[in-house]
N, C-alpha and C positions, 0 to 999 in steps of 0.2 A: 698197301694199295687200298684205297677209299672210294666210294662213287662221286665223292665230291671231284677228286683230282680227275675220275674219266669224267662227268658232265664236264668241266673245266676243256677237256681235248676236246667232246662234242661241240660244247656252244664255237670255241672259237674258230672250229674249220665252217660249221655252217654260218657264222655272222665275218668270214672275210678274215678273218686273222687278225681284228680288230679289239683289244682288250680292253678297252673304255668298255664297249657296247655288251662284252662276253660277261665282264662286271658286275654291268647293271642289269643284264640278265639273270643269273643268279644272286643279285640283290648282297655282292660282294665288295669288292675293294679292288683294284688293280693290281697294285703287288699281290694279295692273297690268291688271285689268279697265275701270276706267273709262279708264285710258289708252290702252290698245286701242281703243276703243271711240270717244274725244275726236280719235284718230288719224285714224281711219277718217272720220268725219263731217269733218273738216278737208280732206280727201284731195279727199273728194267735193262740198264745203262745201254741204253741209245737213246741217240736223240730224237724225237719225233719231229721238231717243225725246226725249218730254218729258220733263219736267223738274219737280220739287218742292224747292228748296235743292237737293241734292246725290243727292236721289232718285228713279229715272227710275220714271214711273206709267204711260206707253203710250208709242204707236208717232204717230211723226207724220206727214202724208200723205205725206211724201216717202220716210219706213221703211217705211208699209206699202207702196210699191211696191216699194223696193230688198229686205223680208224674201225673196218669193219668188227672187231673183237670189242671194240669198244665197244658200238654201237649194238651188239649183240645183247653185252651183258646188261647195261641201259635197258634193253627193250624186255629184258629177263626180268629182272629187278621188278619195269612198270606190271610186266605180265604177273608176279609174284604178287603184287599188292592187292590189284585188281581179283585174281582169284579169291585173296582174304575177304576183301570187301562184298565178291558175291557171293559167298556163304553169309559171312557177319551181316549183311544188309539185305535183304532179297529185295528186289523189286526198286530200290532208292539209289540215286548217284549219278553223274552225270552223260548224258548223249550228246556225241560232237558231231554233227554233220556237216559236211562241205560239198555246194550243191553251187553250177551254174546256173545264173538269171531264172533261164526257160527254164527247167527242174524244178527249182526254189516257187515258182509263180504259179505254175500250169500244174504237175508232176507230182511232188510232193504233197499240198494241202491234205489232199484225201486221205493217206497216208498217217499225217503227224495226227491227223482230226482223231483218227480210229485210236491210233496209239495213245494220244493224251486220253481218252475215253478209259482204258484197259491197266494205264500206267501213272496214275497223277502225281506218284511219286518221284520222278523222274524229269529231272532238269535237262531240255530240249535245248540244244545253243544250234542254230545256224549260221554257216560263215557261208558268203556268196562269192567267186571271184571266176577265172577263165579255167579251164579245164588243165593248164599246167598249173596256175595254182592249190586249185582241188588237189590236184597230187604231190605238193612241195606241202600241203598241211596234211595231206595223210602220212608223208614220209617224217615231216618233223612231230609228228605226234601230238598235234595239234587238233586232228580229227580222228576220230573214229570210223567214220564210211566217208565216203566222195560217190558224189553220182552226178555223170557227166556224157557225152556223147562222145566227144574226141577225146585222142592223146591217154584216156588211162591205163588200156590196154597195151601203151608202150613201155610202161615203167617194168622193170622184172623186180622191181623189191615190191610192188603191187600185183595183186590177186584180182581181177578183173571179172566180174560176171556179167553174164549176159541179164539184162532186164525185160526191155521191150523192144521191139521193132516201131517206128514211124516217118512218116512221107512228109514232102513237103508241101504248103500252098501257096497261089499266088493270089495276091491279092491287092485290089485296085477300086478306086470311087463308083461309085454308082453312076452309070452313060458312060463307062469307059469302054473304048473300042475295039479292048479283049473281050469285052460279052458281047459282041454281034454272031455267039451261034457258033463261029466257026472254030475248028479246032484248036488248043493250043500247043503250039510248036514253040524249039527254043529259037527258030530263026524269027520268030513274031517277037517274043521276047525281047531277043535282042536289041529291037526297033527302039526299046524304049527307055530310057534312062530305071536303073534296078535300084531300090533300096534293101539290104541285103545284112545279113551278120558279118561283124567282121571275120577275119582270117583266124581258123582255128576253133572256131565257135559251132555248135548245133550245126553240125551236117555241112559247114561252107565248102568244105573239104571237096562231096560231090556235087555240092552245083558249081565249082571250079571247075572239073573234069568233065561235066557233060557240054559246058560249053567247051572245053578245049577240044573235045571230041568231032565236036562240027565245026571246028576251025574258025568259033566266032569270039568276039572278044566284044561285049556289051558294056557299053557306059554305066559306072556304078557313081549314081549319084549320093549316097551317104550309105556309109555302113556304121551299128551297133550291134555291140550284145545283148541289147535288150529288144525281147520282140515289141513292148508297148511303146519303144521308142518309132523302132520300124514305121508303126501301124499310124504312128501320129503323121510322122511326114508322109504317109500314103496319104493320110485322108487330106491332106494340106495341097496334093497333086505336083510334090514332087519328083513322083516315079511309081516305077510297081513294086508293090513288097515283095519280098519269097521270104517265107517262115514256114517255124515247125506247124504245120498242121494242125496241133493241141493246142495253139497260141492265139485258134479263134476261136472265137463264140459269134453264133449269127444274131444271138439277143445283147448281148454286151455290144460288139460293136457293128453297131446298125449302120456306121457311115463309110462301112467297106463290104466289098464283095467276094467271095474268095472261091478258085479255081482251083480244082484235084489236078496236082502236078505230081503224082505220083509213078505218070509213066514216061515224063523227063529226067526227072534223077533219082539217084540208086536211095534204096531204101537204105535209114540208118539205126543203128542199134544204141540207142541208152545202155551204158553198163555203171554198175554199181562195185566200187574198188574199195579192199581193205588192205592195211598194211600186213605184208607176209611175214606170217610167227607170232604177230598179236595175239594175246588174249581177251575173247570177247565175254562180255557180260551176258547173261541167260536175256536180260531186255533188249539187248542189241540184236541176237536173232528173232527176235519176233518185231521189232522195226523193220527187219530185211524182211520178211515173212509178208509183215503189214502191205508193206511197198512194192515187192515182186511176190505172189505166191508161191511160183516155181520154184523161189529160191528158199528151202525147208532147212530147218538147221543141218539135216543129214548132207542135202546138197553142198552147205557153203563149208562145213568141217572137211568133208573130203578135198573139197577146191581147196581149201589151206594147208593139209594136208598132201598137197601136191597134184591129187584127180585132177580130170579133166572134164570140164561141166560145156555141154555144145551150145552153139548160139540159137 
């Protein structure tokens, strides 16, 4: 038994069962993949994946047991190395963050600023995508941390912490007929075509539910994941925005107005997820440190170690 032959079982359940793509993943050859593979099931004589002629199309109950043993030893192995390296290297080697839009934009800056000051050693990579994918690169290992609002705290092979709390705003042109004074309700809202995140994104989750709550259903005339996008079509008079709060500035953008809708919908929690049984590098918790205080290396070992950290 080799790790080439278990990556061999990883790449090809997470890329489809497809061994062109599992190949050129491991920078192989096709048959050296099946052979790996023919190896491995011989070793242990069962067979792991079914079978179509020469095409494997799933896992067979005896792979879906052995996948997670695979996966284990894999993430032992990267956690073995990674230990050498922060002894052998202190302070040098690579940081993978996977961060949505509003994070990446708003969230993060202050954060990397301090860290690259403290760490210049250390190669910074940002991946940006939706909060399931933050969690398909913490799981494929691809990232080191994910920080996100929705969906991380659904994953149980992720470690979820709590970050920050924040509300949402609305926000609309300057003579728009939500500043005349008077209160803002979601039935006013309603009134008026919304520019909005899409599904899934920074908090859409409860401004879905608070209007479902009052049995209204308001025209949404564009949604993104990007607040800069939002904030363009507001000022174009589109519609009205609702964003995270953090995603204005009253000096940046001077050709919007923005309304504390804090006590329309539910307050949302930023959490910051790492993959469960990683081994982190001594720079990675003081990124987390950097970025959430609360979160002290004492805090986020316990979290990994099974504790339970509150929101």
């Amino acid at each position: 038994m080799n790790f080439q032959q278990l990556r061999s079982v990883r790449e090809a359940v997470r890329l489809g069962f497809n061994l062109t793509e599992v190949a050129q993943a491991l920078h192989t050859s096709q048959p050296g993949v099946s052979r790996q593979i023919r190896e491995l099931e011989d070793e242990l004589g069962v067979e792991i994946f079914v079978r179509a002629g020469k095409r494997l199309t799933g896992l067979t109950p005896p792979g879906a047991a052995v996948l997670p043993i695979v996966e284990r030893l894999l993430q032992d192995a990267d956690n073995l190395r990674r230990a050498g390296a922060d002894y052998a290297q202190q302070g040098h080697g690579p940081l993978a963050i996977a961060a949505t839009h509003s994070q990446a934009r708003y969230a993060l800056p202050p954060a990397v600023r301090d860290f690259r000051a403290s760490h210049p050693d250390v190669q910074l990579q940002l991946h940006q995508g939706s909060p399931k994918q933050v969690a398909q690169m913490l799981l494929d290992g691809e990232a080191d941390l994910g920080i996100a609002t929705e969906a991380l705290a659904q994953y149980p092979d992720l470690v979820a912490l709590p970050c920050y709390r924040w509300t949402h705003a609305v926000l609309v042109p300057p003579g728009h007929a939500l500043l005349d004074g008077q209160a803002l309700t979601l039935k006013r809202l309603a009134a008026f075509p919304l520019i909005t995140y899409d599904a899934g994104y920074t908090g859409r989750t409860h401004i879905d539910e608070a209007f479902a709550r009052e049995d209204l259903s308001p025209a949404l005339a564009l949604t993104a994941m990007d607040a800069d996008v939002i904030k363009t079509y507001v000022e174009l008079g589109l519609g009205v925005g609702i964003v995270a709060s953090i995603a204005y500035d009253e000096e940046r953008d001077r050709g919007l107005r923005a309304l504390d809708a804090r006590h329309l919908f539910a307050v949302n929690m930023t959490r910051l997820a790492l993959k469960r049984g990683a081994y982190l590098r001594g720079y990675v918790y003081d990124f987390i440190e950097s970025f959430a205080p609360t979160l002290t290396r004492g805090v986020v070992q316990r979290a990994l170690e099974g504790g339970a950290v509150e929101d």
